[in-house]
N, C-alpha and C positions, 0 to 999 in steps of 0.2 A: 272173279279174277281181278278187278278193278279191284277192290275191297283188299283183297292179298297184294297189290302190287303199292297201294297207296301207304300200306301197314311196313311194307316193307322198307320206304323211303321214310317213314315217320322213324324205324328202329336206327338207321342209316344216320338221318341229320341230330338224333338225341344221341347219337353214337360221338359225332365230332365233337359236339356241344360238351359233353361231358368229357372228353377224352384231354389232356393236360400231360403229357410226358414229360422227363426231364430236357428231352430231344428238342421240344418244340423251338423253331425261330424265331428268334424275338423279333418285336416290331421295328423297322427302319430307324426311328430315330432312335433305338436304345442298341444299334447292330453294333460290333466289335469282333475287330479281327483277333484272335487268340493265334498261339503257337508256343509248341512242348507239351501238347495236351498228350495223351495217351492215342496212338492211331494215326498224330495228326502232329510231326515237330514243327510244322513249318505253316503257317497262316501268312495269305499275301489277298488284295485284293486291288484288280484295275479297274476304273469305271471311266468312259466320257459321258458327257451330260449338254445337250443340246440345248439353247437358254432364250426363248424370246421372251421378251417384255415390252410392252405399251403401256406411258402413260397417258393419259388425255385429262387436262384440266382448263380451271377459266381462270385465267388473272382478272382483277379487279384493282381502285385503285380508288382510295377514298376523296372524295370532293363536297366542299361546302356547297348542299343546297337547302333552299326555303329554311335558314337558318340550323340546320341541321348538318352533321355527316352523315353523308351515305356513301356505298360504293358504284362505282361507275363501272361498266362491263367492259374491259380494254380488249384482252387477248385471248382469243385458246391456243393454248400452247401443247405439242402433240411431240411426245419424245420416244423413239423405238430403241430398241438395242438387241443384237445379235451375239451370243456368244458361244463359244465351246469352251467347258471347265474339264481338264484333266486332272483326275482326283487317283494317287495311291495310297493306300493302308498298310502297313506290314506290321503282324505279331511280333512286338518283344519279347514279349511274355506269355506266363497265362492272365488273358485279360485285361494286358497290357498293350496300347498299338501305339502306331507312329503313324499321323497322316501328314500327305503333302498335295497339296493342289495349285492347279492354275490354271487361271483364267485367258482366253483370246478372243481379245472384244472385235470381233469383225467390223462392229457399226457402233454406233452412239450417235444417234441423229436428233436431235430437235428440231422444230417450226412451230413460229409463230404467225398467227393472222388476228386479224379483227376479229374480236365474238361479233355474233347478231345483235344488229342495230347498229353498230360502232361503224364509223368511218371516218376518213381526214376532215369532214366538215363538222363533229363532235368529240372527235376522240380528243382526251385531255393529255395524252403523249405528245400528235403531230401538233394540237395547240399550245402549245409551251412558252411560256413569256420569262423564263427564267431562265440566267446561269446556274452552276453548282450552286455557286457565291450566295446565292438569296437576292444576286443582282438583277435587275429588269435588261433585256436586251434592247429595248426601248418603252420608254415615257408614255408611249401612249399606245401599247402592245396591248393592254389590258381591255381598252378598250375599242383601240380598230384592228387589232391582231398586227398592226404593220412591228415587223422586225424578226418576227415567232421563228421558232426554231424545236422542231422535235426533238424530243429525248433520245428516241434511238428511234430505229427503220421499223415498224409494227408488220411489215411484212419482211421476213428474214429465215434464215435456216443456218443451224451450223452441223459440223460432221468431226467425230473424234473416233478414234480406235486407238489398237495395239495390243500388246502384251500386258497384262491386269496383273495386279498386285500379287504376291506368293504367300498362301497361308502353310503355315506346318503348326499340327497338331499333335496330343497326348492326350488320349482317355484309358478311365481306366474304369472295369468294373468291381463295383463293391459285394455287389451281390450278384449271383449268374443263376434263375430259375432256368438253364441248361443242366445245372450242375446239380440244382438243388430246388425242385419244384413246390416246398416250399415257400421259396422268396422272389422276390421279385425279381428282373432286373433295375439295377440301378450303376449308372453310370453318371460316373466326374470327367469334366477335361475340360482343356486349356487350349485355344488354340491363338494364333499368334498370324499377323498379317501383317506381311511385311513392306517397308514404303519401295520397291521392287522398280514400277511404273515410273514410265518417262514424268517428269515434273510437267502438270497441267497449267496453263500461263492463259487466263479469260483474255488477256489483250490482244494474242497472234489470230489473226484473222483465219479462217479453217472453209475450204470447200472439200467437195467430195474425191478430188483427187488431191489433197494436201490435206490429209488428216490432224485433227491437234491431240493431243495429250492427253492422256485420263487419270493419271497418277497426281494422288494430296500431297504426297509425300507425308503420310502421316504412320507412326506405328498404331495397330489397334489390339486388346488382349480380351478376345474375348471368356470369358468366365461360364460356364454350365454344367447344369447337373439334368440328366432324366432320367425317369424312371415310368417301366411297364410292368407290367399283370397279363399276361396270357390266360386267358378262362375259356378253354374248349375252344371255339370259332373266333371267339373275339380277344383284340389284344389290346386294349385300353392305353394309352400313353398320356404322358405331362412332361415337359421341358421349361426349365427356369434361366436367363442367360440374359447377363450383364458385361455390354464390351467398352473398356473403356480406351481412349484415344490418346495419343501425345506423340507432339510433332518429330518428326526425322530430318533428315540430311535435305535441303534442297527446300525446304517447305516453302510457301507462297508469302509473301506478302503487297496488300495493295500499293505498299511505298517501292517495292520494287519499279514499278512506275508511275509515280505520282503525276497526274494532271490537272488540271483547270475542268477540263469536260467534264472529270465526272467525280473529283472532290473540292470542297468548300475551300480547304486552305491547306493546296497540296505541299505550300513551302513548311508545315508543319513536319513533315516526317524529318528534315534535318535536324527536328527541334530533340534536344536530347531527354525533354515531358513525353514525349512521345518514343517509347521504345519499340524496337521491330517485334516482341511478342504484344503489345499494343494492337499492332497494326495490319499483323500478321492471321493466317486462318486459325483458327480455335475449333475444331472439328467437334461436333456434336456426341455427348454420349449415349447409349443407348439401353435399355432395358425389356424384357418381355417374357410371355409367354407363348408356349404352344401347347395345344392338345388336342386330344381326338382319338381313333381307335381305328383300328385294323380288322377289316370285315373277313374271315378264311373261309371263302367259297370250296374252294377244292385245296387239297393239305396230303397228297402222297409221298410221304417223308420216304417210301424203301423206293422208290421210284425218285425222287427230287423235283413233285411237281409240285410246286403251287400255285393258287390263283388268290389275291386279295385286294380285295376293294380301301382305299382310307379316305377316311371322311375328317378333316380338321378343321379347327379355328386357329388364328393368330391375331394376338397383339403386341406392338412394340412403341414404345416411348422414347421418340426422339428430345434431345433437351436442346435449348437454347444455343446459337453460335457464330461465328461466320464462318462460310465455305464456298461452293462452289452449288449453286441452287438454279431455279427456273428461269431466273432473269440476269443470270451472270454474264452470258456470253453478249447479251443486248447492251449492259449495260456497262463490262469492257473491266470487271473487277468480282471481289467474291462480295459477299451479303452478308449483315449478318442478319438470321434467318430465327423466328421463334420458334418457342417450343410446340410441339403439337402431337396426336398420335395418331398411328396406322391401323387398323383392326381389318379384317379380312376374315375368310376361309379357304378351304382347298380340296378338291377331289383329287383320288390319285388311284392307279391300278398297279399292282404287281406283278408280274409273273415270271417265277423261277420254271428254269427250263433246261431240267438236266442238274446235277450236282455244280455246274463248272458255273453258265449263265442264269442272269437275272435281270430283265426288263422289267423297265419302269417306265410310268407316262403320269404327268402331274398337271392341273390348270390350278389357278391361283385367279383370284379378286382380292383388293383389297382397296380400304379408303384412307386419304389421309383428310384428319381433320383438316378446318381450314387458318391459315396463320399465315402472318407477316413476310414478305422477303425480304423488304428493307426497313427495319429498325435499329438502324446505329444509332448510339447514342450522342447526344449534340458535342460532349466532349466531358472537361474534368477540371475541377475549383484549386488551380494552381497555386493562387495567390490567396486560400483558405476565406476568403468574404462573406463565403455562404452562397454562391451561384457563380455561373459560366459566364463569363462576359463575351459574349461574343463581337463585339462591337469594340470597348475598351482592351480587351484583353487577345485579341484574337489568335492568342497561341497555346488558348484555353482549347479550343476549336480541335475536334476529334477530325485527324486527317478523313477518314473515312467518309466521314458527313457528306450527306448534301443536299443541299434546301431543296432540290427538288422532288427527290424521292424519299427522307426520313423524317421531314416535318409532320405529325400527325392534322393529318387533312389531305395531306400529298403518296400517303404510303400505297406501295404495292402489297396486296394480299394476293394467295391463291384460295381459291373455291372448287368444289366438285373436282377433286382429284381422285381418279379412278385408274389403278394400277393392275394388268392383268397380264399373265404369265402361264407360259407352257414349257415345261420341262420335258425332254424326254431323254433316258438316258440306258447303255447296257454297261451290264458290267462280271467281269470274269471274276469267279471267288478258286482259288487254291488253296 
C-alpha cells in the first residue's frame, strides 16, 4: 500500500514537472495584462500593496589618528517607512498594457543616536571647533575645547509623509509562451515617474504631527526588459532596468537657502560661476538586475488555484550625486552622496485564489555597500591657474562646501547598511 501510494505521488509530481501548456501563468515579474484576446476583450487589473521598510545603519566619520585616517563610529541611524501603493493595469491591446500607480507614504521616520562607545565626551560631531568657513570658533578650542559647538544634535528624529510620486507605465510583450509554448515570455516597457509630490525642503523643521515632504521633484524613466521560461513547476526569470533621472518643476536647490551654518561661502550662490543646476540636486542614476525563479507547488489551472514559492536575487548600482540621503535632515541641506551598490535577495509566496484574486506576501534583505554622504567638491578653477584658491579667490569656493563635513579627514561615510522589507499585497485580475 505504502509502495502504491508513494508511486503514485512520484507519477503526480513528474506529471507537473513535465507538464508546459501554452496556458501556463507567467512569472510575476514577466505578468501582463492583455485585452481583445479571443474569450477575453477586456483585460483590467487592480492591486494594493502594503510596504514596510527598515533601514538600520552606522554613520562613521573619518578622523586623523596615530598619523593615519581612520573612521570614527558617530551615529546609527534607523529610518522606517510605511506605505500603501495603489497600482492599476489595463489591456490596450493584445499584450499591450497601460499601468498607473501610487504611492501613500503614511510614515517616513528617521533617528539618529550614538553608536556604542560614542558620546558627547568623544564624539567628533558634539566636539566641533569649526565654522562651515574652515574658521575656528576659538583660538584655543582645539586644545581646551573652550567655544566648541556641535555640528548637529546626534540625538534627533525627523518625520515626513504624504502622497508619493505618480508612476504610469507601457509594456509590451514580444513574445507570449501563453500563446506560443515555444518561446518565452519576454517583455519591454517604460515606465515614467512623475515629480507629482509635495517639493521636500531639508531646512523646514518636521515632527510627528507636522509632517515634511517627500517629493525631489525629479522626473525619472525608467527603462526594462524581462524575460521568463516556464519549465513544468518551475519558472526561471531575469529583469534588466535602467532609470534615468532629470529634474522637474520645483526641484531643490541648497542656495534656495544659503547659510553660514552649514556652507563655506553661502554669498557664493548670488555669484553668477555658480549656477542654480550647480547648486542644485543632481538625482542619482540607477542600473540593475533581478533574478530568480518561481517554485509551482500546486498549479490547478481548470480550478484557478495556485500556490508558488519565489526565491530571488537583486542588484542595483546607484551613481554618484547630490540628493536627499542619511544625513540631510541633521545637516539642514541635500549631499552630495557617492556611488556605491545594493545587492540583496528576496522570498515571496503566491497564491491565486479563484480566477478573479491573487495574494502575495514578499520579505526583502538587502545591503548597501559602504560610501560617502558628504563629498562636495571644494569648488572650480574660475580664473584657469590650475587650482581653487580658496583663500585668494574665494568665489572659486563651491557654495555647497563645508570645511567641516567634506574636507577628506572630516567626511561622513555610512557602514553596515541593512535594508529589510515586507510587502504584502491582493489584487483583483478581470
Amino acid at each position: 500500500m505504502i509502495k502504491r501510494r508513494t508511486k503514485r505521488r512520484g507519477v503526480i509530481l513528474a506529471a507537473l514537472i513535465a507538464a508546459a501548456p501554452s496556458s501556463l501563468p507567467a512569472a510575476e515579474l514577466t505578468r501582463i495584462v492583455s485585452s481583445f484576446d479571443e474569450g477575453h476583450p477586456f483585460g483590467f487589473s487592480l492591486e494594493a500593496l502594503y510596504q514596510f521598510t527598515q533601514e538600520r545603519s552606522k554613520i562613521v566619520r573619518e578622523v586623523h589618528q596615530g598619523g593615519q585616517v581612520v573612521d570614527m563610529p558617530e551615529l546609527i541611524h534607523v529610518a522606517i517607512d510605511h506605505r500603501l501603493v495603489v497600482e492599476a493595469r489595463i489591456g490596450l491591446w493584445r499584450d499591450l498594457e497601460f499601468k498607473f500607480a501610487v504611492p501613500f507614504v503614511f510614515a517616513q521616520d528617521r533617528s539618529w543616536r550614538y553608536a556604542g562607545g560614542t558620546d558627547d565626551s568623544n564624539s567628533t560631531v558634539a566636539n566641533n571647533c569649526l565654522r562651515a568657513n574652515g574658521e575656528l570658533f576659538d583660538p584655543n578650542c582645539p586644545t581646551t575645547g573652550e567655544g566648541r559647538q556641535p555640528i548637529f544634535n546626534s540625538n534627533s528624529n525627523s518625520y515626513r509623509g504624504g502622497v508619493g510620486d505618480m508612476t504610469f507605465g507601457l509594456a509590451y510583450a514580444i513574445f507570449n509562451q501563453r500563446r506560443d509554448d515555444t518561446k518565452p515570455m519576454w517583455i519591454v516597457g517604460l515606465d515614467y515617474t512623475a515629480p507629482t509630490a509635495a517639493a521636500l525642503d531639508p531646512t523646514v523643521p518636521t515632527t510627528s504631527d507636522s509632517r515634511g515632504n517627500i517629493g525631489e521633484r525629479v522626473h525619472r524613466y525608467k527603462f526594462y526588459t524581462s524575460l521568463s521560461r516556464r519549465i513544468g513547476a518551475f519558472d526561471p526569470y531575469f529583469q534588466m532596468h535602467y532609470t534615468v533621472p532629470a529634474r522637474g518643476p520645483g526641484w531643490y536647490s541648497n542656495c534656495d537657502h544659503p547659510s553660514p551654518e552649514n556652507m563655506a561661502h553661502p554669498e557664493n550662490c548670488a555669484d553668477p560661476a555658480w549656477s542654480r543646476a550647480d547648486t542644485g540636486i543632481q538625482p542619482p542614476q540607477t542600473a540593475g538586475v533581478i533574478f530568480g525563479s518561481e517554485f509551482n507547488f500546486i498549479d490547478d489551472r481548470q480550478h484557478h488555484y495556485r500556490l508558488a514559492v519565489d526565491l530571488r536575487g537583486t542588484a542595483t548600482y546607484f551613481s554618484q550625486g547630490r540628493y536627499y540621503n542619511e544625513l540631510s535632515d541633521l545637516l539642514g541641506k541635500l549631499l552630495y552622496t557617492e556611488q556605491y551598490l545594493q545587492y540583496g535577495g528576496a522570498l515571496g509566496l503566491t497564491a491565486q485564489v479563484g480566477a478573479v484574486l491573487t495574494l502575495q506576501l514578499r520579505s526583502t534583505l538587502v545591503y548597501n555597500t559602504p560610501h560617502f554622504l558628504t563629498s562636495e567638491t571644494i569648488g572650480k578653477d574660475l580664473d584657469n591657474d590650475g587650482k581653487v584658491d580658496v583663500t585668494g579667490s574665494p568665489r572659486e569656493v563651491n557654495p555647497n562646501f563645508d570645511f567641516r563635513t567634506d574636507v577628506v579627514s572630516r567626511r561622513f561615510r555610512v557602514t553596515d547598511a541593512f535594508i529589510f522589507q515586507v510587502d504584502a499585497s491582493a489584487r483583483l485580475n478581470f
